[in-house]
C-alpha positions as CSV (number, residue, x, y, z in Angstrom):
1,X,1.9,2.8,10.5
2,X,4.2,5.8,9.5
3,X,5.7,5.2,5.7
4,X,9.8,5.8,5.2
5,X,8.6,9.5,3.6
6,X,7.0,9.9,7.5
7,X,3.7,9.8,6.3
8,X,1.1,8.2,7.9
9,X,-0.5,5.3,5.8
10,X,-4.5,5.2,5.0
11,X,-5.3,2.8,8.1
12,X,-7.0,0.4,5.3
13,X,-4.5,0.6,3.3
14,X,-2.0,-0.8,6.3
15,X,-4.9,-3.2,7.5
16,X,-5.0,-4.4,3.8
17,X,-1.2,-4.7,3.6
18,X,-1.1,-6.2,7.4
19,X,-3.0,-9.2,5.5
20,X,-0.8,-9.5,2.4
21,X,3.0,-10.1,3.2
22,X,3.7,-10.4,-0.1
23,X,2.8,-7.1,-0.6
24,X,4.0,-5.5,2.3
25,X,7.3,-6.9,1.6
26,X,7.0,-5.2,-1.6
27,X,6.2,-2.0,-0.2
28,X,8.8,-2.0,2.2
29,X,11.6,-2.4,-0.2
30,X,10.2,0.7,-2.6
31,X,11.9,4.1,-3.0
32,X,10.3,6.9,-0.4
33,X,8.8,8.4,-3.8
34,X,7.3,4.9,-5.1
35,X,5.8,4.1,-1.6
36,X,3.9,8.0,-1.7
37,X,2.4,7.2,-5.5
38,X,1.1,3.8,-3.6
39,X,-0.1,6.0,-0.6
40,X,-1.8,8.3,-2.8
41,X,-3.4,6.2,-4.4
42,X,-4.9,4.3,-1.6
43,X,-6.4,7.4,-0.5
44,X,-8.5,7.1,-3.5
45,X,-10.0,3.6,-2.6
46,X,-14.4,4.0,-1.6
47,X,-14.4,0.4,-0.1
48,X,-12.7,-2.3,1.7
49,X,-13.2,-4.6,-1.6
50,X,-11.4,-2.0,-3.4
51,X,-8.3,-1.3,-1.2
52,X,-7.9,-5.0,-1.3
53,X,-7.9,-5.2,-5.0
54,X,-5.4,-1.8,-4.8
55,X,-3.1,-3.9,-1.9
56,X,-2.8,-7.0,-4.7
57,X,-2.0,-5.1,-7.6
58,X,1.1,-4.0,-5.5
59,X,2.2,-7.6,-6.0
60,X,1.3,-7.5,-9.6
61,X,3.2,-4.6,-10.4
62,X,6.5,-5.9,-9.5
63,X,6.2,-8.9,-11.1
């Protein structure tokens, strides 16, 4: 999965996101430079538990 900034997303990161529509949704709508702090971040995740945690918090933030 290639991001609107053309880069490719952490493949947990888009498994974790595949799972959460909310969140995906979300993602989608961001701006190319909100989507690359996301990406960024997720680069930092160690486990699966964590990138899940990292995919809800997307939903957090925009509420």
């Amino acid at each position: 999965m290639i991001s609107k900034t053309g880069n490719e997303l952490p493949v947990g990161f888009a498994m974790e996101l595949a799972a959460d529509l909310d969140a995906m949704d979300i993602f989608a709508d961001m701006s190319e430079n909100e989507q690359q702090v996301w990406i960024d971040g997720a680069r930092r995740m160690n486990t699966r538990d964590e990138m899940r945690e990292y995919v809800r918090s997307i939903g957090r933030s925009a509420r």
